[in-house]
DONUKE-121429 format. One record per residue (C-alpha): residue number from 1; residue in three letters; x, y, z. Coordinates in steps of 0.02 Angstrom, whole numbers. Last residue first. Example, Ala and Ser with C-alpha at 12.3 -4.5 7.8 and 13.67 -1.06 7.14 Angstrom:
<2, SER, <684, -53, 357>>;
<1, ALA, <615, -225, 390>>;
//
This chain:
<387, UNK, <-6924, -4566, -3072>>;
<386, UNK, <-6808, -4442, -3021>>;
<385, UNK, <-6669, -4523, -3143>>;
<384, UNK, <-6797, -4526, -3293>>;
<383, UNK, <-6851, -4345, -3260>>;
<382, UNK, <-6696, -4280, -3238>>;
<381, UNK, <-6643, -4364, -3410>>;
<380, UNK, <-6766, -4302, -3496>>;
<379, UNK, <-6732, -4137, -3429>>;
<378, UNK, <-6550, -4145, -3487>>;
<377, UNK, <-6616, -4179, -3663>>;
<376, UNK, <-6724, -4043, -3686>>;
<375, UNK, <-6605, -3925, -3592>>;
<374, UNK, <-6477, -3965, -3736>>;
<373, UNK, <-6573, -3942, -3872>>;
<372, UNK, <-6649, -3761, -3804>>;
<371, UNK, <-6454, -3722, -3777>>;
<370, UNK, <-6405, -3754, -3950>>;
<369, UNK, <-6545, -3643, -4025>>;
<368, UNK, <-6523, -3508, -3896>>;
<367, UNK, <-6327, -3525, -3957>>;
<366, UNK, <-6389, -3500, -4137>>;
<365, UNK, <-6484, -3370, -4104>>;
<364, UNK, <-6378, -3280, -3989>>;
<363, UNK, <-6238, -3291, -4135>>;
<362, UNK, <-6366, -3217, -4238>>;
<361, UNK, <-6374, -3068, -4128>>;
<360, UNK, <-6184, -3064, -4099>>;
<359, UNK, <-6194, -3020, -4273>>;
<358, UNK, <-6289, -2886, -4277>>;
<357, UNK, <-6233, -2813, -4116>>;
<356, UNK, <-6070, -2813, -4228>>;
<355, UNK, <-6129, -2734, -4373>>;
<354, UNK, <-6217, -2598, -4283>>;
<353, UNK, <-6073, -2551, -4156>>;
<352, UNK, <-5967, -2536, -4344>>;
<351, UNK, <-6092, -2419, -4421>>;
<350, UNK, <-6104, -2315, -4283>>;
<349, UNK, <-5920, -2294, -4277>>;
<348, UNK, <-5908, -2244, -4454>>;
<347, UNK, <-6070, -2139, -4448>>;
<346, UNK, <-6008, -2028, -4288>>;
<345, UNK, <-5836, -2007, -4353>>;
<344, UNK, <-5895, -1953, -4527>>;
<343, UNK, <-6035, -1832, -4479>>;
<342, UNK, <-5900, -1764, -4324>>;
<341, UNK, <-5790, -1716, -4454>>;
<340, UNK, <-5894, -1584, -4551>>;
<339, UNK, <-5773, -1452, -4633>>;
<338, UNK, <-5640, -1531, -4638>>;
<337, UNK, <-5698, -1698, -4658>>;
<336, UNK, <-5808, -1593, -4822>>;
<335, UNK, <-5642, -1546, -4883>>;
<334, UNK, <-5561, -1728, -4896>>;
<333, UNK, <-5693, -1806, -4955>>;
<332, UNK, <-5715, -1683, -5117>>;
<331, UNK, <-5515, -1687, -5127>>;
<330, UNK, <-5523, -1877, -5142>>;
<329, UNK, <-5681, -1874, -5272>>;
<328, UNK, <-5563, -1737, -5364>>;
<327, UNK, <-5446, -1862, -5362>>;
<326, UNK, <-5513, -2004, -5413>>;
<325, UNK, <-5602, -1915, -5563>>;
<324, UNK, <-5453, -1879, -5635>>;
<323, UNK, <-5378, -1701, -5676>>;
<322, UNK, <-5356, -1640, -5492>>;
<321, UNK, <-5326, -1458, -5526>>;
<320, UNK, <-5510, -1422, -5482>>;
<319, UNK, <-5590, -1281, -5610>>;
<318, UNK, <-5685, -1185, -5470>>;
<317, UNK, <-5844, -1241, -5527>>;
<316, UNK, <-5791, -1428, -5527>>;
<315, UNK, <-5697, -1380, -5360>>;
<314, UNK, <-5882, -1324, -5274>>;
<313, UNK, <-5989, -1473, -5357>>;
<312, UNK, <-5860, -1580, -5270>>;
<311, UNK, <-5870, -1532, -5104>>;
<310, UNK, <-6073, -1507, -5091>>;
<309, UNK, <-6063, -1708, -5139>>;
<308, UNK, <-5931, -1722, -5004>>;
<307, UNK, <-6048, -1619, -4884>>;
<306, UNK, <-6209, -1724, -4932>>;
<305, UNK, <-6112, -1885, -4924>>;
<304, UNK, <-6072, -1811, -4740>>;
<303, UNK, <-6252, -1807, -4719>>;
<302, UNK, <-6301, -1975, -4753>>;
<301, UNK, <-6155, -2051, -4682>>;
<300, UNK, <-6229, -1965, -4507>>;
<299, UNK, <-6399, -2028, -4545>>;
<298, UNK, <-6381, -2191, -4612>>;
<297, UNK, <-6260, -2204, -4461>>;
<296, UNK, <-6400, -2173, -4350>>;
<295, UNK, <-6504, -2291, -4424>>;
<294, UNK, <-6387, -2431, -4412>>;
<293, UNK, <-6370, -2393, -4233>>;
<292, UNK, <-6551, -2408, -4185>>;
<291, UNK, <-6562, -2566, -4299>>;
<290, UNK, <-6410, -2632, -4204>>;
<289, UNK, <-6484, -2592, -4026>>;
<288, UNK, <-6658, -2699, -4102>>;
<287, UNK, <-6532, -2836, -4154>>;
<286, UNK, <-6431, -2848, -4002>>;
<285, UNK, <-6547, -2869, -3852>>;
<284, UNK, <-6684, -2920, -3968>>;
<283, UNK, <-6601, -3090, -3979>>;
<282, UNK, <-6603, -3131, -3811>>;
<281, UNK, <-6762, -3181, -3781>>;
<280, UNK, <-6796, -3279, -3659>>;
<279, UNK, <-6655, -3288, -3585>>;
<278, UNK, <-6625, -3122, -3598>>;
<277, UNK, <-6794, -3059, -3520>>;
<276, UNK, <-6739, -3187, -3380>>;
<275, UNK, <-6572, -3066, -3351>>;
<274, UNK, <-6661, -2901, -3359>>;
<273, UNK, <-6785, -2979, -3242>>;
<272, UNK, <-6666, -3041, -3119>>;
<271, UNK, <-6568, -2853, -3156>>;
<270, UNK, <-6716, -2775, -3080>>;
<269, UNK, <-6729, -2888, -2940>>;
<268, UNK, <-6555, -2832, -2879>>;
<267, UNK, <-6613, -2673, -2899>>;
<266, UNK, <-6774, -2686, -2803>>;
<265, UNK, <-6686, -2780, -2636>>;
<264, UNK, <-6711, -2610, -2551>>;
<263, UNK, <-6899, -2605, -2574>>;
<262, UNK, <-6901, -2762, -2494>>;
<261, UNK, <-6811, -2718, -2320>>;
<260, UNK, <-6958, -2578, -2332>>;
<259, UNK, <-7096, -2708, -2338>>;
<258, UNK, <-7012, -2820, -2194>>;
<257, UNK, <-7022, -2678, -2084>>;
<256, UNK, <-7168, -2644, -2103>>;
<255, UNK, <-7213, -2823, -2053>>;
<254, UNK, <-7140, -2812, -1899>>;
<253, UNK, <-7220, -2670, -1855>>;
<252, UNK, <-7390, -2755, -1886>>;
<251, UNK, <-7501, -2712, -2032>>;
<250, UNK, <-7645, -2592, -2016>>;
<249, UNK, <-7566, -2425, -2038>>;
<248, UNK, <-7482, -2491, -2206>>;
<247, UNK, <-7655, -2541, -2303>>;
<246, UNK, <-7621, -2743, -2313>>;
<245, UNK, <-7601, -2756, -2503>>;
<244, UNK, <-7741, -2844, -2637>>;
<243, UNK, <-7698, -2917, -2781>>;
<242, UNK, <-7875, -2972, -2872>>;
<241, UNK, <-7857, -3097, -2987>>;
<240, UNK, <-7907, -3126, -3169>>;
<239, UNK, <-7862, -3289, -3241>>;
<238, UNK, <-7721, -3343, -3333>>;
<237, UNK, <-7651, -3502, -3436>>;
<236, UNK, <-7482, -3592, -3459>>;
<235, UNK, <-7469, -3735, -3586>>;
<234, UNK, <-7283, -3828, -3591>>;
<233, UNK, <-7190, -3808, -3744>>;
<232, UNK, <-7036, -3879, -3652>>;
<231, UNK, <-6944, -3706, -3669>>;
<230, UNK, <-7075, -3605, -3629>>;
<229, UNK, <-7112, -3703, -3479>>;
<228, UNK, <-6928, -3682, -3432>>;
<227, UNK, <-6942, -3496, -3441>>;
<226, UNK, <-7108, -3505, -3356>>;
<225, UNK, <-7028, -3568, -3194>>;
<224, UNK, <-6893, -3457, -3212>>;
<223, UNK, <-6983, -3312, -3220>>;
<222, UNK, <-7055, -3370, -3059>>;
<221, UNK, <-6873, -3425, -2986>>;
<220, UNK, <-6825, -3247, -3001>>;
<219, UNK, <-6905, -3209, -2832>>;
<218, UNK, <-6740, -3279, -2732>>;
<217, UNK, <-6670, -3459, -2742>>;
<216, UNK, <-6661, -3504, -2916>>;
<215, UNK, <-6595, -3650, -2986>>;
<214, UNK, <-6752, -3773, -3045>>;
<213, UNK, <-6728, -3916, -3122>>;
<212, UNK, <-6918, -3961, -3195>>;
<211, UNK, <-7005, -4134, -3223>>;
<210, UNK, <-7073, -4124, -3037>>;
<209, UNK, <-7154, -3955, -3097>>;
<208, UNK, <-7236, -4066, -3235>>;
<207, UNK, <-7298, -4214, -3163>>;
<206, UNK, <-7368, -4084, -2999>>;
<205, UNK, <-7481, -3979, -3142>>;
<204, UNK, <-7459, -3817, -3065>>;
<203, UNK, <-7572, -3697, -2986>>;
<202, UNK, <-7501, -3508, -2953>>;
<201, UNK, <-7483, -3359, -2854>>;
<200, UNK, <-7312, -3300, -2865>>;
<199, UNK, <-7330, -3171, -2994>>;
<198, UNK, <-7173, -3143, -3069>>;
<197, UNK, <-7226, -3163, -3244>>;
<196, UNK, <-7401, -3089, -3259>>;
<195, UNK, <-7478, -3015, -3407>>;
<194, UNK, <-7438, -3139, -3534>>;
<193, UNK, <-7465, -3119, -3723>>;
<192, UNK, <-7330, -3203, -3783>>;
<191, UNK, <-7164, -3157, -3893>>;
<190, UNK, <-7073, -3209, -3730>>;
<189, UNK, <-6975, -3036, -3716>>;
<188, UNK, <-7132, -2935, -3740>>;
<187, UNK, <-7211, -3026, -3558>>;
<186, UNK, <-7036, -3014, -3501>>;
<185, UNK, <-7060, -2816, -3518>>;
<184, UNK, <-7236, -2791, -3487>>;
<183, UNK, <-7220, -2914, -3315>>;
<182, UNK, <-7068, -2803, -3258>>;
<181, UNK, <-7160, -2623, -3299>>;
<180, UNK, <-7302, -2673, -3213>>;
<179, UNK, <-7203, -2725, -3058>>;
<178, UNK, <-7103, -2566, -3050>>;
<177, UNK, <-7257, -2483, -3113>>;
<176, UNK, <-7352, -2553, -2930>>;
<175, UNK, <-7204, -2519, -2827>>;
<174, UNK, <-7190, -2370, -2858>>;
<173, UNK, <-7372, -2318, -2842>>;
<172, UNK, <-7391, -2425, -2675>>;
<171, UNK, <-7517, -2596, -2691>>;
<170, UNK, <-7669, -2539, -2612>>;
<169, UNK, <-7784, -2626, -2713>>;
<168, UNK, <-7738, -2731, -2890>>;
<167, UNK, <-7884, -2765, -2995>>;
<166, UNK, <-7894, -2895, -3146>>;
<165, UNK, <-8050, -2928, -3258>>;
<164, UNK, <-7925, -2898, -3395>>;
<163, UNK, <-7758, -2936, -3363>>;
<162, UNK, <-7669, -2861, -3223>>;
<161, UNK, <-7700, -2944, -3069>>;
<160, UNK, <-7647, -3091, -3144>>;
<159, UNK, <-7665, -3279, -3057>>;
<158, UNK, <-7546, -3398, -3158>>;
<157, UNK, <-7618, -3555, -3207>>;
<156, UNK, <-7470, -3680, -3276>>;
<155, UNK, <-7447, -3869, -3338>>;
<154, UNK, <-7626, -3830, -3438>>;
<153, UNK, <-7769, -3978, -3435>>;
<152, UNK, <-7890, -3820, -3469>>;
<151, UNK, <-8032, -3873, -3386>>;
<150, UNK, <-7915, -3944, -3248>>;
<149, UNK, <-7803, -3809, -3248>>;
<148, UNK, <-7942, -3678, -3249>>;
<147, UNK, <-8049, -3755, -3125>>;
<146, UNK, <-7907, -3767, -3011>>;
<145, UNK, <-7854, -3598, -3004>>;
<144, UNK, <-8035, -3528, -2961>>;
<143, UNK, <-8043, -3639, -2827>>;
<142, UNK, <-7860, -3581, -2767>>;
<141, UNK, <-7917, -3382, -2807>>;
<140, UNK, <-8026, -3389, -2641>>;
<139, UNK, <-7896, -3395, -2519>>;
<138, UNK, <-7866, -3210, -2562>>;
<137, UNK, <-7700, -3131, -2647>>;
<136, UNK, <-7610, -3047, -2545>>;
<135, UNK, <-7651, -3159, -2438>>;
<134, UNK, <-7475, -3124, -2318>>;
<133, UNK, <-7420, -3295, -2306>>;
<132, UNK, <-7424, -3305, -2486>>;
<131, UNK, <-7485, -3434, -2591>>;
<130, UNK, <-7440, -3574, -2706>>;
<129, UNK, <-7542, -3715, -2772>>;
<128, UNK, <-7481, -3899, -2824>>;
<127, UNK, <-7591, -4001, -2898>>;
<126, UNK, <-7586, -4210, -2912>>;
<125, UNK, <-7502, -4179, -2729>>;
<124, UNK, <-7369, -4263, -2616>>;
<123, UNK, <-7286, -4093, -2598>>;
<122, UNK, <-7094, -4106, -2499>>;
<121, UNK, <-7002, -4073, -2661>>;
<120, UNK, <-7108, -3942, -2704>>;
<119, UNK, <-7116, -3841, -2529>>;
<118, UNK, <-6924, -3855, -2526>>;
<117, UNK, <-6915, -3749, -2701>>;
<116, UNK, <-7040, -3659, -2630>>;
<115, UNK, <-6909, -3590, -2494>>;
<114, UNK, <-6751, -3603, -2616>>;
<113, UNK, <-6848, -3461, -2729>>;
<112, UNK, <-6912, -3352, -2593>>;
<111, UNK, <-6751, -3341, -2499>>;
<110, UNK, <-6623, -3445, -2387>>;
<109, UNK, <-6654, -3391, -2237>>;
<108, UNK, <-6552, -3487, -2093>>;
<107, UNK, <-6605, -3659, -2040>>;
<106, UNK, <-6754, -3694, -2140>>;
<105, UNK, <-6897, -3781, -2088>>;
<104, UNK, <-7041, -3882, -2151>>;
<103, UNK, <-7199, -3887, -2087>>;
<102, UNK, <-7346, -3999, -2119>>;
<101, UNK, <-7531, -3963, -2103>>;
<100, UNK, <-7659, -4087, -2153>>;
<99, UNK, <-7668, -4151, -1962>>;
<98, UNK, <-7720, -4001, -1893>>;
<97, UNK, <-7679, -3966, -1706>>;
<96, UNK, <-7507, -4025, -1724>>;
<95, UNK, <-7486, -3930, -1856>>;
<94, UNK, <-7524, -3758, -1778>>;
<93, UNK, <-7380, -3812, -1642>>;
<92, UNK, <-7279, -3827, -1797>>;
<91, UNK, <-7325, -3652, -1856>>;
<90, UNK, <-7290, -3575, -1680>>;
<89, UNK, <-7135, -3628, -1654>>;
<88, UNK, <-7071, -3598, -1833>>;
<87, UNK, <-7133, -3430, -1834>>;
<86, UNK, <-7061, -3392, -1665>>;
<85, UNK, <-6954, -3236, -1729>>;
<84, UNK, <-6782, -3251, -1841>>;
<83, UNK, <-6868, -3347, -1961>>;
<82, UNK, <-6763, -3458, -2066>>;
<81, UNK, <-6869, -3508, -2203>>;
<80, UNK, <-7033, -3573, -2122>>;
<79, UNK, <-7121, -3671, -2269>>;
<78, UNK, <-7291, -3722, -2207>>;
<77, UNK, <-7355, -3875, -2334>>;
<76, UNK, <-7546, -3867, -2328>>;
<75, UNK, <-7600, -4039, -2370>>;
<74, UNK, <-7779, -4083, -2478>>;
<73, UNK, <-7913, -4211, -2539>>;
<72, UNK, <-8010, -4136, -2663>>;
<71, UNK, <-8212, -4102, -2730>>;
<70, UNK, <-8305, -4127, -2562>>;
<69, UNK, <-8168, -4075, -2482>>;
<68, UNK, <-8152, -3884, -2552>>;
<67, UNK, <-8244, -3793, -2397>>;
<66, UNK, <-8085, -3891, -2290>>;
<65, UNK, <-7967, -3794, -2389>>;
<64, UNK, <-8070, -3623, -2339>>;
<63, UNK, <-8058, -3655, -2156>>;
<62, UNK, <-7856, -3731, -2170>>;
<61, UNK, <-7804, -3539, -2251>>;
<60, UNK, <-7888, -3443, -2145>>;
<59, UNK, <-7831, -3551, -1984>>;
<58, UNK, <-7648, -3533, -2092>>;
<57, UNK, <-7690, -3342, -2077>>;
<56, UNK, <-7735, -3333, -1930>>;
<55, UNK, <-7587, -3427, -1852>>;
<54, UNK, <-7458, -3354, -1956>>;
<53, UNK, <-7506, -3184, -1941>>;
<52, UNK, <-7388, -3110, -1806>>;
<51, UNK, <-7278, -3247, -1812>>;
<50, UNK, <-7240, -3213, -1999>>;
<49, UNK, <-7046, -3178, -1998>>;
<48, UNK, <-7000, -3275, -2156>>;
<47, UNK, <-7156, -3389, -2203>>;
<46, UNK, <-7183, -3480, -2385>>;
<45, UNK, <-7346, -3550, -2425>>;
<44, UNK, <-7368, -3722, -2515>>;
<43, UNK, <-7540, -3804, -2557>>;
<42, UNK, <-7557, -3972, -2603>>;
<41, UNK, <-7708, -4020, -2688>>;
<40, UNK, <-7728, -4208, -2699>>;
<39, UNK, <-7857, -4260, -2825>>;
<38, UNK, <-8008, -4361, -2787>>;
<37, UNK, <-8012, -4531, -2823>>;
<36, UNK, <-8153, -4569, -2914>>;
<35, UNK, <-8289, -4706, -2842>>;
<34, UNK, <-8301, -4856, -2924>>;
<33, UNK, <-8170, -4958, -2857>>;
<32, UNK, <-8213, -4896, -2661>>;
<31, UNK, <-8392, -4953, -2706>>;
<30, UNK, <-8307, -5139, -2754>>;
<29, UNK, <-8221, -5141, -2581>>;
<28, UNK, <-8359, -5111, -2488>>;
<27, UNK, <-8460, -5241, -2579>>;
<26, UNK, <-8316, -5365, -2556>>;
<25, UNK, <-8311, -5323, -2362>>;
<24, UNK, <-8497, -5340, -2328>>;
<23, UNK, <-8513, -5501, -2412>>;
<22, UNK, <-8528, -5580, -2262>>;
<21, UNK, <-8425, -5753, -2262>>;
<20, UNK, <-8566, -5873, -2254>>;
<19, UNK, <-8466, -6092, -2220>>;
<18, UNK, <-8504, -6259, -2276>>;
<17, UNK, <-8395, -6392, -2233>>;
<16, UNK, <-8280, -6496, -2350>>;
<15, UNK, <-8227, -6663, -2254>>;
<14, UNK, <-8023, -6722, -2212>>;
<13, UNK, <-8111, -6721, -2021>>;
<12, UNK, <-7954, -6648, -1939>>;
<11, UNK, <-7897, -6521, -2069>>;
<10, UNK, <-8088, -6450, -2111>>;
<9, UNK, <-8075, -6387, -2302>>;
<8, UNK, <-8154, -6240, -2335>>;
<7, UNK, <-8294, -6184, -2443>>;
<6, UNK, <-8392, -6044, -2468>>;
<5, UNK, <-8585, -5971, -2485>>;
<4, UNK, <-8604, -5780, -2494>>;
<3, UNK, <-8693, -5685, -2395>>;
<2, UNK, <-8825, -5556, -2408>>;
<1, UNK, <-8901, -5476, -2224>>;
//
C-alpha cells in the first residue's frame, strides 16, 4: 500500500520521529475533486385528494428517478394541499420508506398556484421539474426536459402537446379547444411563437425561478411564470409531449369527481387568461377595437357624405334659396339627417369610441413601459434580499 512519509514532534522526548500516514484519504479526496458534481433535480408534484393514486404513482414516479442516477442526484418534493382524504397520511408514510421523498403539507387547500409555489421554496435543486399527480403527462418527459435546458442553457422548457411532434389522448372535446383556444390566444398576445402557456409540466433553471415573485395561487401562476420571463428576457424553449388523460371509466370515483369540480372553475380560468393576455399585451386590447371602430365610422360618415352630397346636387337643381355656399352646404346636411340619421349617429359615436381606445392604447404603452422598469428593479432587489 503507498504512504507518505511525515513528521511530528514527540512532546516528551523534544525529538522528530518518523511516522506513514496512508495516503488513502488524500487520494480519495483528490478523485472526489475531479469528479463532476452531478446536478440536483428536484421534482415537485402537487396532490389534492390523490389517495387513490398517490402511492403508485409516487412508486412510478421514485422507479423512473432512480433510472436517472447515473446522470443526477434527485428529491421528489410531495405537495399535499389540503386534502380532505388520507393523502397526507399516506404520502408521508411513502417518505419514510424513501429517503428522497419529502412532503409538505397544507392546512386547508389553497390551489394549484400557492401549492408549487410551496414546492419551490422548499426545492434544494440546480433544476426544478414539475409534474402532476395524475401523469398526465408520462415520467418520461423529465429526461427529455433536461436535455433541452441543459443543451439549451434556457431559464424555461415547457412540455407542449400541441406543437409539432405533439399528441394529446383522451383529453374531452371541450376541454381540449378550451385549452387550445387559451394557449393560441396568450401565445398571439406575447408576439411569440409558443404553443403552450398553461401547461404545467415544466423544467426550470432553479437561479432563475428563485429570482421570481410570484402571486398567483390558482392555475394562472403558469402564465405568470412566463409573463415574468418575458419581462426579464429570460429564454423559454419547447419540446413535443404527449398529454395523455385517464379514459373516464378507468379513474376512481373520487377522481371523477374532481374532473367535473374543474369544469366548473372554467370561467374563472377564462378571465385568468383574459387577464395574463393583458399583461402581456395590452395594447391590442384597445388599438385593434379602435381600428374596428374607425372603420365603421369610415363607413357610416362615408355614406352620410354620400346623402349630403346627394342633398346638395338636388337644391342646386332646384334653384336653392340659400345664396352662399354655407348655406346650401347647411341645408344639404340638414336634409340628408333627415333622411338618413342613423349614418350620422352611428359614425359620430364610432368615431369617438375609436379615438379614445386609441388613446388609452398609447397610454397602455406607456404604462407597460413604466411597469416593465419598475419590475426590473423590484426583482433585483428580491433577488439581492433572498440572497
Amino acid at each position: 500500500m503507498e504512504r507518505v512519509s511525515a513528521y511530528a514532534t514527540n512532546p516528551e522526548s523534544n525529538n522528530f520521529e518518523k511516522f506513514e500516514e496512508p495516503a488513502v484519504a488524500r487520494s480519495a479526496e483528490r478523485s472526489e475533486r475531479s469528479v463532476p458534481k452531478k446536478p440536483l433535480v428536484s421534482l415537485v408534484t402537487p396532490a389534492y385528494n390523490e389517495a387513490l393514486i398517490l402511492e403508485k404513482n409516487l412508486t412510478i414516479l421514485c422507479e423512473y428517478m432512480a433510472s436517472l442516477e447515473d446522470e443526477y442526484e434527485w428529491e421528489l418534493i410531495v405537495v399535499n394541499d389540503g386534502s380532505r382524504d388520507n393523502t397526507g397520511a399516506l404520502a408521508e408514510l411513502f417518505a419514510r420508506k424513501h429517503s428522497k421523498v419529502r412532503v409538505v403539507h397544507h392546512e386547508v387547500n389553497s390551489g394549484m398556484g400557492q401549492a408549487l409555489r410551496t414546492g419551490f421554496d422548499n426545492a434544494l435543486g440546480d433544476y426544478v421539474v414539475v409534474l402532476d399527480m395524475d401523469l398526465s403527462f408520462a415520467p418520461s418527459h423529465v429526461e427529455r426536459l433536461l436535455d433541452k435546458i441543459r443543451a439549451t442553457h434556457a431559464d424555461v422548457v415547457t412540455a407542449s402537446p400541441y406543437m409539432g411532434g405533439g399528441k394529446v389522448s383522451n383529453v374531452p372535446f371541450i376541454r381540449l379547444m378550451l385549452s387550445v383556444g387559451a394557449n393560441w390566444f396568450l401565445g398571439f398576445a406575447t408576439k411569440k411563437k409558443f404553443t403552450s402557456i398553461t401547461g404545467m409540466a415544466r423544467v426550470y433553471d432553479a437561479e432563475f425561478l428563485r429570482s421570481l415573485n410570484l402571486r398567483s395561487k390558482g392555475m394562472d401562476i403558469n402564465p405568470e411564470v412566463l409573463h415574468k420571463a418575458a419581462l426579464l428576457e429570460a429564454r423559454v424553449e419547447e419540446i413535443p409531449a404527449h398529454l395523455r388523460w385517464i379514459p373516464q371509466n378507468d379513474q376512481p370515483k373520487s377522481k371523477r369527481r374532481k374532473s367535473s369540480m374543474t369544469t366548473m372553475k372554467i370561467l374563472k380560468h377564462t378571465w385568468a387568461i383574459v387577464f395574463f393576455g393583458f399583461l402581456f399585451r395590452p395594447v391590442m386590447f384597445f388599438v385593434i377595437p379602435s381600428l374596428l371602430f374607425f372603420a365603421i365610422s369610415l363607413y357610416s360618415l362615408g355614406w352620410a357624405s354620400i346623402h349630403s352630397w346627394t342633398s346638395y346636387q338636388f337644391l342646386i337643381a332646384q334653384g336653392a334659396i340659400a345664396t352662399t355656399f354655407d348655406d346650401r352646404i347647411s341645408q344639404a346636411v340638414a336634409q340628408a339627417f333627415q333622411s338618413s340619421p342613423h349614418s350620422f349617429v352611428i359614425g359620430g359615436m364610432a368615431l369617438m369610441i375609436a379615438i379614445q381606445l386609441f388613446s388609452l392604447g398609447v397610454l397602455s404603452v406607456q404604462s407597460k413601459q413604466y411597469f416593465e422598469e419598475v419590475f426590473n428593479l423590484g426583482t433585483a432587489i428580491y433577488k439581492s434580499t433572498r440572497n
